[in-house]
C-alpha positions as CSV (number, residue, x, y, z in Angstrom):
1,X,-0.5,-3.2,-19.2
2,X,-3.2,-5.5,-20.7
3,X,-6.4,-4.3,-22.1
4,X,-7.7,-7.8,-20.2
5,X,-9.8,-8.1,-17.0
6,X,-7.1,-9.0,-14.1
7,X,-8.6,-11.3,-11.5
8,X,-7.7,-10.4,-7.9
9,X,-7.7,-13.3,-6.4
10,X,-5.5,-14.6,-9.2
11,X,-3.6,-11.9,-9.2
12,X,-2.7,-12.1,-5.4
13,X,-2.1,-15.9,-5.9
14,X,1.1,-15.3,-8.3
15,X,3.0,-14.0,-5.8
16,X,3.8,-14.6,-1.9
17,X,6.2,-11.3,-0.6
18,X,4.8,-9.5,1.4
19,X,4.8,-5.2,1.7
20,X,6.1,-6.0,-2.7
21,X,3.0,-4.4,-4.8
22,X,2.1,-5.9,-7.7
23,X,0.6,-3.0,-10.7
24,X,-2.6,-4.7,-12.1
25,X,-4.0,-1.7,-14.0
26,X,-3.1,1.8,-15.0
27,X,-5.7,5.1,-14.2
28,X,-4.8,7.9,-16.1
29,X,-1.2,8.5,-14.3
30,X,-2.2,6.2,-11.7
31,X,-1.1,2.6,-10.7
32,X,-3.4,0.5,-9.3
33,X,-1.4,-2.1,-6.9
34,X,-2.1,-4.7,-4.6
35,X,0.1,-6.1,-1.8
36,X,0.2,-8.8,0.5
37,X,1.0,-7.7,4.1
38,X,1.9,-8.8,7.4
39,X,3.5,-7.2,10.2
40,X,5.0,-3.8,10.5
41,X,5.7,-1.2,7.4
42,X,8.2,1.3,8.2
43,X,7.0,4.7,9.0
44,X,7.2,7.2,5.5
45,X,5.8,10.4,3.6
46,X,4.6,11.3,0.8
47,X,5.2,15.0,0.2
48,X,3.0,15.2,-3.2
49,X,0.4,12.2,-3.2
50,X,-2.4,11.4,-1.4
51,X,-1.8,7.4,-1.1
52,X,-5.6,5.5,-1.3
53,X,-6.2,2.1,0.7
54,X,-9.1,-0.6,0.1
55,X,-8.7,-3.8,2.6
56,X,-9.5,-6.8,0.5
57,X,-8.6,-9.2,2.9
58,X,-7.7,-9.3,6.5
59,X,-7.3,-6.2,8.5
60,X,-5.2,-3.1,7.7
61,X,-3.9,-0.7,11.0
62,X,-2.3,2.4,9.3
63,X,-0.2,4.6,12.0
64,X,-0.6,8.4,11.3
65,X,1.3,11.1,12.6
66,X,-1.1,14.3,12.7
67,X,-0.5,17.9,13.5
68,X,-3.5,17.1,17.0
69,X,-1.3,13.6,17.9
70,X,-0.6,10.4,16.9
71,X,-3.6,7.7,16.2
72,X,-4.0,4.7,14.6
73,X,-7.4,3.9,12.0
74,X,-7.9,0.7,11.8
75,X,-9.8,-1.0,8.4
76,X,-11.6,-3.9,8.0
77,X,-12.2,-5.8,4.9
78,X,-13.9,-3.9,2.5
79,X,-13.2,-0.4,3.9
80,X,-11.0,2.5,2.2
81,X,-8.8,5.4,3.7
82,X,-6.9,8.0,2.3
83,X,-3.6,9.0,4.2
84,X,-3.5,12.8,3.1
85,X,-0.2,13.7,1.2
86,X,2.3,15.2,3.8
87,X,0.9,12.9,6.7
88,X,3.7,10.6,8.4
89,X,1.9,7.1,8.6
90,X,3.3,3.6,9.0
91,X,0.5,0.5,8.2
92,X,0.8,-2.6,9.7
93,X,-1.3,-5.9,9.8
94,X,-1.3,-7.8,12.6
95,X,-2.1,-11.1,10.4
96,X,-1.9,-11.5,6.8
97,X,-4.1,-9.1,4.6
98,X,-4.5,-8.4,0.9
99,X,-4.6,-4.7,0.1
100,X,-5.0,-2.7,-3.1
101,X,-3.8,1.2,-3.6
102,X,-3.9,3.8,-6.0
103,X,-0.5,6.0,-6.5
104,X,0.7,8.3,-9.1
105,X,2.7,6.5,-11.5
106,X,6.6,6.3,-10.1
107,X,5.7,6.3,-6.0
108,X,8.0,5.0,-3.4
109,X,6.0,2.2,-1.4
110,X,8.6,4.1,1.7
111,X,7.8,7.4,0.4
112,X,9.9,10.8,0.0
113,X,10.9,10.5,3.4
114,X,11.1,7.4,5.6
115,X,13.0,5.5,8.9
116,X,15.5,3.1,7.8
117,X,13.7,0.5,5.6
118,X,13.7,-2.9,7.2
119,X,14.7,-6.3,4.7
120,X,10.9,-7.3,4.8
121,X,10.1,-4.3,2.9
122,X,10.2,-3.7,-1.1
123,X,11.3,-0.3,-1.8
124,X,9.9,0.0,-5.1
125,X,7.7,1.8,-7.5
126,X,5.9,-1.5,-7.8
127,X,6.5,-5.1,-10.1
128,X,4.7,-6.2,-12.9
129,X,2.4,-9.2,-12.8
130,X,3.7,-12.4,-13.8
């Protein structure tokens, strides 16, 4: 990690996959990681982490599988949700969008537990910029 500002917007420019999180800072034992996205996700868990959203760009529609039903919060630019730890949820954007998330060190973008991963998704703890 640098001890230098990271710019966003430059930071989103570096790269063009999509769902394949780029760490731009470290919080304590926390990665702080932005993504491009577009399309579907696959549907995951994470049994021990709370996973944090901000829309930067576009629009984010996160699936969640709750103990009342299933429902679907959808997040403009600018807005935040948390997806509580233990909660099935699957986001997708319906065009491309720019998100940023904070994970413990290590996560699974899929999760602990997740459907088959399709190719268009990075199942990683997250890349280094550059």
């Amino acid at each position: 990690m640098t001890s230098e500002p990271v710019f966003l917007a430059d930071a989103l420019a570096s790269f063009t996959e999509r769902w394949s999180p780029r760490i731009v800072a470290a919080v304590n034992d926390y990665d702080v990681r932005i993504a491009k996205v577009e399309g579907e996700h696959v549907w995951h868990v994470h049994d021990h982490t709370d996973e944090f959203f901000l829309v930067l760009d576009g629009e984010l529609h996160i699936g969640l599988r709750e103990p009342a039903g299933e429902r679907t919060v959808v997040l403009p630019r600018g807005s935040v949700f948390t997806v509580p730890r233990g909660t099935e949820h699957k986001p997708y954007a319906p065009a491309p969008a720019a998100i940023l998330m904070f994970e413990p060190t290590g996560t699974l973008t899929v999760g602990d537990r997740h459907d088959e991963v399709p190719d268009h998704v990075d199942a990683t703890t997250g890349h280094a910029l550059g």
